[in-house]
C-alpha positions as CSV (number, residue, x, y, z in Angstrom):
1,X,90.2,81.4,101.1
2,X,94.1,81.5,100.7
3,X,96.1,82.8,103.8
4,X,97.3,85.9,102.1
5,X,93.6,86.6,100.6
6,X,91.7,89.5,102.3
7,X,88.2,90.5,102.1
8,X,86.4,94.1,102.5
9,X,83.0,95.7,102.5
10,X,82.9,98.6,99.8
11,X,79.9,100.6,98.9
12,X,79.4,100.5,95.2
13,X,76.3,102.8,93.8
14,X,74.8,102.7,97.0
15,X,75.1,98.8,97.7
16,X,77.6,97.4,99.9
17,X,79.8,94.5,98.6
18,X,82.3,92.6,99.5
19,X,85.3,91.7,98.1
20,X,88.5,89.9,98.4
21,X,92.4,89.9,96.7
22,X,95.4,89.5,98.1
23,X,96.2,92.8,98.4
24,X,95.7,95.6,101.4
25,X,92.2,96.0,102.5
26,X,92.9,99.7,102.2
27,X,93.8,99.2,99.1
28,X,91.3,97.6,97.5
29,X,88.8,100.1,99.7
30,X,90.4,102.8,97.6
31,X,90.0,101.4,94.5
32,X,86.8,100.2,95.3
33,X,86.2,104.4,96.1
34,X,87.8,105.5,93.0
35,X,85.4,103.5,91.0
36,X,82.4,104.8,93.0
37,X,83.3,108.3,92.1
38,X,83.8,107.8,88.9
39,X,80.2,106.0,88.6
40,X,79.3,109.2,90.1
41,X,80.6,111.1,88.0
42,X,79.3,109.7,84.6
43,X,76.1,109.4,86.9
44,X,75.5,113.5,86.1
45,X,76.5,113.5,82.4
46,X,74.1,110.8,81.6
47,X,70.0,109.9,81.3
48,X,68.9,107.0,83.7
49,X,70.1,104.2,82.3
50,X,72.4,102.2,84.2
51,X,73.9,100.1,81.7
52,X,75.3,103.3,79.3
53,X,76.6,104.9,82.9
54,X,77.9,101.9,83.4
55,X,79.7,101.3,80.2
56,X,81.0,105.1,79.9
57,X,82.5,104.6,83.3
58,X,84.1,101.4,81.9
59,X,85.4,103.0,79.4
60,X,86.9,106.0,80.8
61,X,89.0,104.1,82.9
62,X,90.1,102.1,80.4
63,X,91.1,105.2,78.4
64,X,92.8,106.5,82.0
65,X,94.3,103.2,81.8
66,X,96.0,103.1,78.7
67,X,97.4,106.7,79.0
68,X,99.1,105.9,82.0
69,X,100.4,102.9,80.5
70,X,101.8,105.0,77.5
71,X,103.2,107.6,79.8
72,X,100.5,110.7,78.9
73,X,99.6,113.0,81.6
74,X,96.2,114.6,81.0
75,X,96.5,118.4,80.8
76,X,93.2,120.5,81.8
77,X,92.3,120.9,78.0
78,X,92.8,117.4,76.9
79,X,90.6,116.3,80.0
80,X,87.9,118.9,78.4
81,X,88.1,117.2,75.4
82,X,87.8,113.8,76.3
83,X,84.6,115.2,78.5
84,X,83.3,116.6,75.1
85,X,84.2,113.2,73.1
86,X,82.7,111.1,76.1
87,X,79.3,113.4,75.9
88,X,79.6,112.9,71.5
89,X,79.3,109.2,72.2
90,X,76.4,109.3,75.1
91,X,74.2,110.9,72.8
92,X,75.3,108.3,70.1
93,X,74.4,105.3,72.4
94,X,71.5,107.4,73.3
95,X,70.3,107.9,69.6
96,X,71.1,103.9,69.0
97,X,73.6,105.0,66.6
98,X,76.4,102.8,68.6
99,X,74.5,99.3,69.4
100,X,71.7,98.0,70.8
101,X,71.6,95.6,73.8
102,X,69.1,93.7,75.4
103,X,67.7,95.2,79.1
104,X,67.3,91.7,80.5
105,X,70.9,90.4,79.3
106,X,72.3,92.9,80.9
107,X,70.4,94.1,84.2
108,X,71.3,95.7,87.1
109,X,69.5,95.7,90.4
């Protein structure tokens, strides 16, 4: 471990973890936390499976991602929509219209 590199526990979907960066602790504690909450929140709009939950979270921050880069604010509507898009393409993956994958390739505990 580097001088400047720092490690944390963060809780991630009920696990703890620990990681490390160079950054703040706090820091990566918050991002850590903003993560969480956003597992959370694709946790209610989705069936059991992990691995969709997973990958809509992944993707929705992605999307958060790029807008910021490009400067868009999200205005109350266009957040509704992307909810409704992001609920279009859950019950694609859940209808097997987007892809298959392979439960023990990808498998979380």
């Amino acid at each position: 471990m580097s001088d400047s590199e720092q490690r944390v526990n963060v809780e991630l979907m009920g696990k703890t973890f620990t990681i490390k960066g160079d950054a703040n602790p706090e820091y990566m504690a918050q991002v850590a936390g903003y993560v969480n909450a956003k597992i959370l929140e694709m946790k209610k709009l989705t069936a059991s499976d992990q691995t969709k939950m997973l990958l809509l979270t992944a993707l929705n921050i992605a999307d958060e991602l790029f807008q910021a880069r490009r400067g868009i604010q999200v205005s109350p509507a266009d957040a509704q929509q992307i909810e409704k898009r992001t609920q279009a393409l859950l019950k694609m993956l859940e209808s097997g219209l987007v892809g298959q994958y392979t439960k023990s390739v990808v498998e979380l505990e």
